[in-house]
N, C-alpha and C positions, 0 to 999 in steps of 0.2 A: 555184198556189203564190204566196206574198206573203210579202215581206218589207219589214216597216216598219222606215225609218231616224229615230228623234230625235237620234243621233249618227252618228259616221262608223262603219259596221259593216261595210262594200262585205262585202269575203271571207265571211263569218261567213255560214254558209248558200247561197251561192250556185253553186257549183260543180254542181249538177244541171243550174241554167239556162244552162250553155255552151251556145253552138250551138244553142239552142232561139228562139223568136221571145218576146219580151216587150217589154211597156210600162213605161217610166219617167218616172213623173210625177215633174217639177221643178216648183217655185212658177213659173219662166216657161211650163211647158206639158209637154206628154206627148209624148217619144218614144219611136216604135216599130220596133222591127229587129229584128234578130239581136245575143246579146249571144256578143261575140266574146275580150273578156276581160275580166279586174277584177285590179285590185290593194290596197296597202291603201289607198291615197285616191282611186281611179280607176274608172271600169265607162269599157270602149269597147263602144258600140254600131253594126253597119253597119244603117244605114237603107238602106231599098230601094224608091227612088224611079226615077226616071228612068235614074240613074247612082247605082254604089255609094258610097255615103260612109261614112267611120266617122268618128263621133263619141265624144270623150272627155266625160265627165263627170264633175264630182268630186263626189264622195260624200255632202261636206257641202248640195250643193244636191238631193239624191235624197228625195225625200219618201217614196216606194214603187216598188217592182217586183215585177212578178208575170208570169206563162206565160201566153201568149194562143194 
């Protein structure tokens, strides 16, 4: 599943992908986690590296996201 952003559309579509693991490419690069929530200008993602982290991301820098 994919969802392309050219504006800020976080909500719009995404509530399948709670809890699921997906990649979100930003123009600085692609992260991959669990997406744990979103709001209207927000996606937190917990990356699952060494130790858990969750990352905010805001919307306007969200190129794409999609289910891996």
């Amino acid at each position: 599943m994919m969802k392309s952003c050219s504006c800020c559309l976080c909500p719009e579509g995404l509530e399948p992908l709670l809890d699921r693991k997906v990649k979100v490419a930003t123009k600085c690069g692609d992260i991959t986690g669990i997406l744990r929530a979103f709001g209207e200008t927000f996606l937190e993602v917990e990356e699952d590296d060494f130790k858990t982290v969750l990352t905010v991301i805001q919307c306007e820098k969200v190129c794409y996201i999609r289910q891996i």
